[in-house]
N, C-alpha and C positions, 0 to 999 in steps of 0.2 A: 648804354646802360640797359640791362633787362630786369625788370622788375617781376615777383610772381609771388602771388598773393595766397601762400598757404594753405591757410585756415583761416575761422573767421568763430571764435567763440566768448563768449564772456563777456561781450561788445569789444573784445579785440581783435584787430586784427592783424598778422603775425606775416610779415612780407620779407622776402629775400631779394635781396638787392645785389646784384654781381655789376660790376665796374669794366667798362672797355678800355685796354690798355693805353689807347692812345687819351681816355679821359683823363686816368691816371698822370701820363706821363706831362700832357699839360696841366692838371692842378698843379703838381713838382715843381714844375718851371714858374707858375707862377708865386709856389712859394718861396721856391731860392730866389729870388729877383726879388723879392719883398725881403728876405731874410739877408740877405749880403748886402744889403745898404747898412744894414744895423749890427753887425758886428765884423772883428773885427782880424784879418784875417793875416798873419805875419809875411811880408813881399810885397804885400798889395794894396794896393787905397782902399778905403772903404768901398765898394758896391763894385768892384773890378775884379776879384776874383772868379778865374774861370770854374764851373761847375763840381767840376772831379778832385777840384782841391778843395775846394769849399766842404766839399761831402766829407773827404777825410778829415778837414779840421773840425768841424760840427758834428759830424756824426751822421752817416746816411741814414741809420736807422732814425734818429732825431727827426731829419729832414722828413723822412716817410709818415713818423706822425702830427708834423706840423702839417702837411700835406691834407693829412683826414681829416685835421681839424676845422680844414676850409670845405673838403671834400665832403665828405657824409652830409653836413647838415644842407648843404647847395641837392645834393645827390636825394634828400631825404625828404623837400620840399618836391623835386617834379616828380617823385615815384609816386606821392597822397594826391598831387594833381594828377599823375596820371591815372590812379587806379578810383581817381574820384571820392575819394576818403576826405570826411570832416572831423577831426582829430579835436577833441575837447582837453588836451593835457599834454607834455610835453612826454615823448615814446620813450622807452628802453632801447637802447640799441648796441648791440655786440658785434663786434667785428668777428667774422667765423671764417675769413681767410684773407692771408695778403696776398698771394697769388696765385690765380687772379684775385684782386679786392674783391671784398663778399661781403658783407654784411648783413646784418637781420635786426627788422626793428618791429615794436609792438606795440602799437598803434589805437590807444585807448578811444573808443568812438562815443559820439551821443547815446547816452541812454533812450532804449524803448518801453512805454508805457503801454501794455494794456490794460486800459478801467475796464474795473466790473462793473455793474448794475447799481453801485452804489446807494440812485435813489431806495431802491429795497432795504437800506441797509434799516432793521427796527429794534431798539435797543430803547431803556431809560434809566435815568441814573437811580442811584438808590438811594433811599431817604433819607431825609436830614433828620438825625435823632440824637438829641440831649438828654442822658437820664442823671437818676438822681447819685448813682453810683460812681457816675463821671464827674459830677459836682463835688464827691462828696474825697473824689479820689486828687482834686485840687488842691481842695480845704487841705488834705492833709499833705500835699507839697506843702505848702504855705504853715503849717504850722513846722515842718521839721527848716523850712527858712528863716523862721523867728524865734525855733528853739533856744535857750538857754543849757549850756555844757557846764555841771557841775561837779565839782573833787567828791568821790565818793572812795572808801574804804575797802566796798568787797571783789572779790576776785575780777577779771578781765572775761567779760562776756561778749557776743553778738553783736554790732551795730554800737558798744562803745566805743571811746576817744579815748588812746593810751599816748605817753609819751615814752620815748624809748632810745634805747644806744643801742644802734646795733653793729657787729662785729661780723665779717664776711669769707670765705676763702673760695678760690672756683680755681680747679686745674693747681693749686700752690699759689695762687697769685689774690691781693686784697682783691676783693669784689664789691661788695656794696657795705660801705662805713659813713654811719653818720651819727651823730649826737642829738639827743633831744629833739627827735624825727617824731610830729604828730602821725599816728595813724590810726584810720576809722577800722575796726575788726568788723567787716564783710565777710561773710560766709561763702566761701566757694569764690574769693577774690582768686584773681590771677596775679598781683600784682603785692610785694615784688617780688612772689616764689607763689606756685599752686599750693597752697597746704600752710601758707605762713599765717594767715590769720587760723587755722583751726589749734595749730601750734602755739598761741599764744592765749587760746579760753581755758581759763582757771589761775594764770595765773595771778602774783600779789606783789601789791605796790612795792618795789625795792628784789625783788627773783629775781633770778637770770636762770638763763636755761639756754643749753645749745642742744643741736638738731641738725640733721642733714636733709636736703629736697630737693627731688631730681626734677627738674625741667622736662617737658617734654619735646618731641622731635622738630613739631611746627610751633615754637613756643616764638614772637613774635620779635624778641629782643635776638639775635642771629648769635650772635656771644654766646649767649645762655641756651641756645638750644640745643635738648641732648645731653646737657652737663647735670652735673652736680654739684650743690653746689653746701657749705656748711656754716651756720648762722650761730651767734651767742648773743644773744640778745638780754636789756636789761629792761624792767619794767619801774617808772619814777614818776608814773604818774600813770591816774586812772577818775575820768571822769564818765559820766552818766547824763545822756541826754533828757531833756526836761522841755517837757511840751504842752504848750500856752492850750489855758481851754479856749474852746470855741463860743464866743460870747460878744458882746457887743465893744468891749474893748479891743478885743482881738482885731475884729472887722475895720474898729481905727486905726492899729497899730498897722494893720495892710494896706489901708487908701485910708489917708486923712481927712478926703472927702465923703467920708461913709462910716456914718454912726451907727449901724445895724445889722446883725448876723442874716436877715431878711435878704438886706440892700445886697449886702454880700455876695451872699447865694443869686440874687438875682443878675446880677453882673458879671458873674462866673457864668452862670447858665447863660447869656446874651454872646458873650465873648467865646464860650467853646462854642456855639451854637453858630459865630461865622467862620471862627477857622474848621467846623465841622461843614460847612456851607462850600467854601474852598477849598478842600478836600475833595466833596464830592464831584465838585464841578470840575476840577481836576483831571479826578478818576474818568469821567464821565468822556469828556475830551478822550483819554488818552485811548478809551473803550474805540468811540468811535473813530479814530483814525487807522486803530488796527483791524477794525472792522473790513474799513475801505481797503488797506490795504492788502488785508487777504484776499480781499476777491479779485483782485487784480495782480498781473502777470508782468515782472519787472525786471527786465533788463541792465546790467550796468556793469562799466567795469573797475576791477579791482581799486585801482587808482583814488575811484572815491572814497571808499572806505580807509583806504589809508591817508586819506588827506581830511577824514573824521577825525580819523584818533590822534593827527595831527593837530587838529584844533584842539581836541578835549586835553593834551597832554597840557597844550601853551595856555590853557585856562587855569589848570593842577598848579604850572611853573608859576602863574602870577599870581595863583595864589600863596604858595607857598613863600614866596619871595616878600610878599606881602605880612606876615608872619615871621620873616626874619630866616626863613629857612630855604635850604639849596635843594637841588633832586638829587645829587649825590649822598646828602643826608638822610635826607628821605629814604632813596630806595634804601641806605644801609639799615637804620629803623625798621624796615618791614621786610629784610631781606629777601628783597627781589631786585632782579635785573631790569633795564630797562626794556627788553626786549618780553620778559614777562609780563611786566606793566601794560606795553601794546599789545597782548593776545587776548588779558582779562580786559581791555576797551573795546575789542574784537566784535565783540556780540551785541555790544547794546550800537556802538557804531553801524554795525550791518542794517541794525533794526530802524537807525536813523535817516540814513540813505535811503531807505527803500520808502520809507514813510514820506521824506521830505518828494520822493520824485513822485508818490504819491497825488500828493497835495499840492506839485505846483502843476501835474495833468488836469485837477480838476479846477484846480484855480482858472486856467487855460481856458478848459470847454464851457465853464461858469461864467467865463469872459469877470473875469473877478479886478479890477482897476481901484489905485489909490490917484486920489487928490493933491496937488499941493498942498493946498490947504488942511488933509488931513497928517502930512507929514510937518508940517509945520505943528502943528497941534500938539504931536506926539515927540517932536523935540523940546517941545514948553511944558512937558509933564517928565521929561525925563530928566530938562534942569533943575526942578523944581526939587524931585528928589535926590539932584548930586549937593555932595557937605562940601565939594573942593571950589577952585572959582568957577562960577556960572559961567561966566561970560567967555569966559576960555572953551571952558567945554562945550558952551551952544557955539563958540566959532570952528571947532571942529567937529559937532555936528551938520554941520550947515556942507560939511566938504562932499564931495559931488560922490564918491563912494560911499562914505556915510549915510548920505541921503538913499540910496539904492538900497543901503542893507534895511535899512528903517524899512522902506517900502516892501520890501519882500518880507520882511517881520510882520505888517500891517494886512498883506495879501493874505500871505496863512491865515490870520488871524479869521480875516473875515471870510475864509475859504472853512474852515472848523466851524465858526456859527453857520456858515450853511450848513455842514454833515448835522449838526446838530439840528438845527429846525425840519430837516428831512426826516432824522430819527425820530424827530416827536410827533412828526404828522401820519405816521407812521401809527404810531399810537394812537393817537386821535382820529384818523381813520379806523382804526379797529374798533374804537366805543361807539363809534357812530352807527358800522355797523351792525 
């Protein structure tokens, strides 16, 4: 066997494997001796058929790839010990000749980490600010939630509630029909034609009116896009939204336990004030991991990124599965393929590899270690908020890979509150002097 090591890029590396004949012709032998016991050969007992007939009734070319399949991977272990390669994923490997055997395999390696200067890294997050616009832009979610819709007489306006028939054709074929269909007349809606709510302001309780509206190219429904399509629609009802004043009844009819437009206000400003809190701290994290990350110099190969957007797709599927929906649906609804779907996870993927190899070099040099005890901890906070059976779910917490992924969830964790207290001393350093 000569083995010759290409190139060497991407952290792969890309080795050519040529096969010596007589390796060859003993794998062969030892797969027709394996293979003629098990089938089953006309003249001959089982396992007794000589060689050259065996080949004919089986197929020599069959036999030549039963061959490889013992071949290569035997062949593909001592070429990584010979050439000293620590292979983190299972290579690509294409046969590029049968005679002589040749192959070629590509050989994903360890990722290289070089840190930057990290301590340097000086950043802080940005403030936590409640205004009274944000309070007040609440209130008025909450008042069109406790709205009252009432039958009013005049034409079809804006942000009304009409009821409708409407009658459909696209390409000659019915398209969208339905009877006493509620819909809210949004301005500049998409849904379920561009231009169908501006088509329907003025009209009067009991009109019809038809119209034609063409789709656009990347319009989302894949049917409809591009088309044309032609609507008659009937208007039988028309009501008008009617919105509660702001007042101390109000403020009970929104929490029972709060008598006062005051109390209100004060409990909206507390409540945006910490999902504005998590927000920033959020942001602030994500500043600083990219920080680290840029100044540092990251090696890796391909392999991991596609084994990102592996995970991210099997997260999409259970979700969706969860929901009641397939990916075949799916992509149809958004018409795309599934092979587009992996190019759009492409990027924020890359972004995630680079970051996590990041964070586990510094985690490394930080000498950064979890506890039993704090993995125990953090499986008793995470039954805590599952609604299915506890006790099932902490027994498949407790499984020995599970346990590992917690930990390496737990390391990041505490490897980010380091970038973070570095970014602020950082700060703090500078006032000081």
């Amino acid at each position: 066997m000569k083995v010759t090591n290409e190139k060497t890029e991407n952290r792969q590396a890309f080795l050519k494997i040529e096969m010596e004949s007589a390796e060859v012709e003993e794998s062969t032998e030892t797969s027709y001796r394996r293979l003629v016991k098990r089938v089953d050969v006309p003249g001959f007992r089982r396992g007794k058929a000589p060689r050259a007939i065996f080949e004919r009734h089986f197929g020599k070319h069959r036999l030549f790839h039963e061959m490889l399949d013992d071949l290569v991977p035997q062949a593909y272990q001592k070429a990584v010990a010979e050439q000293k390669l620590d292979p983190i994923a299972e290579p690509q490997i294409e046969l590029a000749e049968e005679a002589p055997v040749i192959f070629k395999a590509v050989v994903p390696l360890k990722p290289v980490v070089n840190l930057g200067d990290y301590n340097t890294i000086d950043l802080k997050p940005q403030p936590v600010e409640v205004t009274d616009d944000m309070v007040n832009a609440v209130i008025e979610q909450l008042r069109h939630q406790h709205a009252i819709w009432e039958l009013v007489e005049h034409p079809v306006d804006f942000n009304g509630l009409v009821s409708l028939d409407v009658e459909s054709m696209m390409k000659d074929e019915p398209f969208i029909n339905q009877k006493s269909v509620q819909y809210q007349v949004v301005k500049e809606s998409m849904s379920p034609a561009p231009g169908f709510s501006e088509q329907l302001v003025g009209m009067k309780k009991g009109e019809e009116k038809e119209f034609k509206l063409q789709y656009p190219a990347d319009y989302p429904r894949p049917e409809a896009a591009g088309n044309e399509a032609s609507f008659k629609v009937k208007v039988t009802e028309i009501k008008q939204e009617t919105l509660p004043e702001v007042n101390d009844a109000f403020a009970t009819q929104v929490n029972p336990e709060i008598t006062a437009v005051e109390v209100m206000r004060q409990k909206i400003t507390e409540d945006l004030k910490k999902r504005v809190e998590e927000r920033v701290k959020n942001d602030f994290e994500d500043r600083v991991i990219e920080a680290a990350t840029a100044m540092s110099n990251v090696e890796y190969p391909p392999v991991l990124v596609e084994a990102e957007i592996d995970r991210s797709l099997e997260r999409n599927l259970r979700f969706l599965q969860n929901t009641g929906q397939n990916i075949e649906t799916y992509l149809k609804s958004i018409g795309k393929t599934i092979e587009q779907l992996r190019e759009e996870l492409r990027p924020v993927s890359v972004k995630r590899v680079a970051e996590s190899l990041v964070l586990g070099k510094i985690a490394e040099q930080e000498k950064m270690a979890v506890t039993h005890a704090e993995i125990d901890a953090e499986i008793e906070e995470m039954v805590k908020k599952y609604s299915g059976n506890k006790d099932e779910f902490k027994q498949a917490l407790q499984a020995k890979r599970n346990r590992e992924s917690i930990e390496d969830t737990l390391i990041a964790r505490k490897t980010i509150k380091r970038l973070i207290e570095i970014a602020q001393t950082q700060k703090e350093t500078k006032k000081e002097a």
